[in-house]
C-alpha positions, 0 to 999 in steps of 0.5 A, spaced: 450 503 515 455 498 517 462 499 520 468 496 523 471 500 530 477 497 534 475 500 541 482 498 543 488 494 541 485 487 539 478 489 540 475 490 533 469 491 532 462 491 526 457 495 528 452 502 527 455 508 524 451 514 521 450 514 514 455 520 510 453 526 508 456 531 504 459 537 508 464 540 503 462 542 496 469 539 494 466 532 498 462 525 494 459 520 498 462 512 495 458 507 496 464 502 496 463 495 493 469 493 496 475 494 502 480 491 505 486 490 511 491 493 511 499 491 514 498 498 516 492 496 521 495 491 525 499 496 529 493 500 532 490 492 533 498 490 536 498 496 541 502 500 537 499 505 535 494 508 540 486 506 538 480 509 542 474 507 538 477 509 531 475 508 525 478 502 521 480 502 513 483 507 509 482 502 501 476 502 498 473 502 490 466 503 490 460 507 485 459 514 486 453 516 490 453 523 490 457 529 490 458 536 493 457 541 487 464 544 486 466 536 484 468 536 477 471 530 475 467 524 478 459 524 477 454 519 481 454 512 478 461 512 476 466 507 479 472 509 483 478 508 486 481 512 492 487 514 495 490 513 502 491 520 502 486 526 502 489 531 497 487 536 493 491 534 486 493 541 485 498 544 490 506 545 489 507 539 492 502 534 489 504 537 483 511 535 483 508 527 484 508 528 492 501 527 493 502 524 499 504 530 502 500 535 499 497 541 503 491 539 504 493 531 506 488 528 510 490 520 511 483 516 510 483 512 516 481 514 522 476 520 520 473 517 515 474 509 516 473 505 509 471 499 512 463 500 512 459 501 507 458 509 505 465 513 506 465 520 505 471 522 501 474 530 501 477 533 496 474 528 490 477 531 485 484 530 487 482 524 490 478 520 487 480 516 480 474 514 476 475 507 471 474 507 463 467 504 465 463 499 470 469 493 472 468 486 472 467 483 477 474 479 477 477 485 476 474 488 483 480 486 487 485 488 483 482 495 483 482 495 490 489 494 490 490 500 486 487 504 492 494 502 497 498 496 497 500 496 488 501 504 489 505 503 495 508 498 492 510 502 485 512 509 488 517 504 492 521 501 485 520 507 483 524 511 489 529 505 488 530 507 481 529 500 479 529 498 471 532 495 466 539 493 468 537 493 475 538 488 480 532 489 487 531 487 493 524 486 496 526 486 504 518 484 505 513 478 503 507 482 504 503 485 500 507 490 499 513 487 498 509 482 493 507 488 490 513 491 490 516 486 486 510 486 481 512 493 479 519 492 478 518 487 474 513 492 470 519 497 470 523 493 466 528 490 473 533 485 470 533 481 476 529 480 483 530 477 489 524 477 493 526 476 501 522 471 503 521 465 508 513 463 507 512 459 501 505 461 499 509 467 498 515 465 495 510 462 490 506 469 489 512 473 489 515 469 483 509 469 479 510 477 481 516 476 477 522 474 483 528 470 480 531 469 486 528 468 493 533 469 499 530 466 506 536 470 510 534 475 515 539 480 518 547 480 517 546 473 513 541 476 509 546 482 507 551 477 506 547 472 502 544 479 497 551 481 496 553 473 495 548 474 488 550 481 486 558 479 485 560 483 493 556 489 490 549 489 492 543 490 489 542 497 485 535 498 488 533 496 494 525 495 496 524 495 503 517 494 505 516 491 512 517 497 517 522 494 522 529 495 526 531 489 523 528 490 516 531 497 515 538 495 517 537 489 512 535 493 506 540 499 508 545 493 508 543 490 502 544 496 497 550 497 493 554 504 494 551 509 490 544 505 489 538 506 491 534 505 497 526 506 497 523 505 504 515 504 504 514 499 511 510 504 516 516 504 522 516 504 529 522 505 535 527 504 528 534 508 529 538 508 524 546 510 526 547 516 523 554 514 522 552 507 518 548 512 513 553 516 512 558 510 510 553 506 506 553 512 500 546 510 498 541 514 495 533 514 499 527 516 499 519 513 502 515 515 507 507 515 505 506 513 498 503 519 492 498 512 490 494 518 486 500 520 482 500 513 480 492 511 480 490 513 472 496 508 469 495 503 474 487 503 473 489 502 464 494 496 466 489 493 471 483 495 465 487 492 460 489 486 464 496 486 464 497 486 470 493 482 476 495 485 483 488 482 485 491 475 487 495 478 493 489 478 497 488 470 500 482 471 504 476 474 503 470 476 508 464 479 509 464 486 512 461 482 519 467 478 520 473 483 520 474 481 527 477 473 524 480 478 518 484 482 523 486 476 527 488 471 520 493 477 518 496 478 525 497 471 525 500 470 519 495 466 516 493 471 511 497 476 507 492 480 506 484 480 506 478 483 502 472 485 506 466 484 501 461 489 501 
């Protein structure tokens, strides 16, 4: 089968891997429809994050080809949806909505590497979400989005408490961000303003649900949130972008008492432990538990409540991952869909 490899910073590449194959009775075998480029990506393709012939991709929908004989919930034939996050769905930990951090929490890139055709997924069961029936095609990269970039963006307005009432800030303008927006919006937040300076962003972070754009950065950002919340700052604040600059921003930007949800992969952030400890916020982030949210995502997506399948601005075939990685790391595109 085919599969894209970055063999080292900026060096990706589509070439021959070997067929998956089931190793575990708890493993299926997907053949994926569908997949995509990940903000997450570009560190390993920056030099960031260390890459040596690494196996790129980590999103992922696709029909069930074949499973392990303990796997119970899905069957060949079905259409599924994946998290990011290997687990077993069953342990205290993913029990209590941390999925993402479960005993058994495998991270689907680099081992598995989703941008091919097959990927062998562990742990179906706890993993793997199947849809009400065989999607449409339109709804294809909505479901897609399911699998990270909605997940993430949800489990972040969440971890920010946003909701009726509440004002959210969204430090971030990619997908995340923009996904991040969409959530609020679905959990009933009284008023979003979505930090941005690009405006085909601007234009999808309002059809999201943005009543505001604020284009400030740093210190001028901080002021201009507080500008709009009458000194205070905003009650719930999304931050979705993984930088020194960033995380300052958001920790700024949020009221005292408020609530901070940190969803942006971070590199070299130091945050002063004094300037934490006087801002009197709430946080919580890290990887997001996408399967706790995967079954009501799936229903809102089936339904067509909600249509996150329009963050993706360039679509490629599988061959031309090398353009989609350089198209993303240039800003040229917010996030990219790989077809299959």
């Amino acid at each position: 089968m085919r599969g894209v490899v970055m063999y080292t910073a900026g060096d990706v590449r589509v070439e021959e891997r070997e067929d998956p194959k089931i190793i575990e009775p708890t493993d299926a075998i997907v053949k994926l429809t569908a997949t995509c480029i990940c903000g997450s990506d570009l560190w390993p393709y920056r030099g960031i994050e260390p890459a040596d012939h690494t196996l790129m991709g980590h999103e992922y929908v696709g029909l069930v080809e074949e499973v392990g004989a303990a796997v119970k919930t899905v069957k060949p034939g079905d259409f599924v949806v994946g998290s990011f996050v290997i687990s077993d769905n069953t342990c205290e930990i993913c029990q209590a909505g941390f999925q993402s951090k479960c005993v058994h929490a495998e991270f689907v890139h680099a081992g598995i590497g989703t941008q091919a055709e097959k990927a062998r997924i562990p742990l179906a069961d706890g993993t793997l979400v199947a849809t009400p029936g065989q999607p449409d095609p339109e709804l294809i990269p909505a479901l897609l989005a399911a699998s990270d970039v909605l997940g993430t963006g949800w489990f972040a307005a969440v971890a920010a408490q946003a909701g009726p009432g509440k004002t959210v800030a969204v430090v971030g303008d990619g997908a995340v961000g923009l996904m991040a927006v969409l959530a609020a919006k679905q959990l009933g937040a009284e008023r979003i303003i979505a930090m941005s300076r690009h405006p085909e962003r601007e234009k999808l972070a309002r059809y999201y649900g943005a009543t505001d754009i604020v284009e400030e950065r740093g210190e001028e950002g901080i002021a201009k949130i507080k500008e709009l919340t009458n000194g205070l700052g905003a009650h719930s604040v999304i931050e979705a972008v993984g930088t020194q600059e960033s995380f300052m921003q958001a920790v700024g930007a949020t009221r005292g008492g408020g609530h901070l949800g940190y969803v942006g992969v971070n590199y070299d952030v130091s945050i002063p432990g004094i300037e934490l400890f006087f801002a009197g916020i709430h946080t919580l982030g890290g990887p997001a538990p996408v399967r706790r949210f995967l079954p009501d995502l799936i229903q809102l997506i089936w339904d067509r409540e909600i249509d996150p399948g329009k963050v993706f601005d360039l679509t490629l075939p599988l061959d031309q991952a090398a353009e989609g990685y350089q198209a993303m790391d240039e800003r040229r595109a917010t996030k990219v869909l790989l077809t299959l």
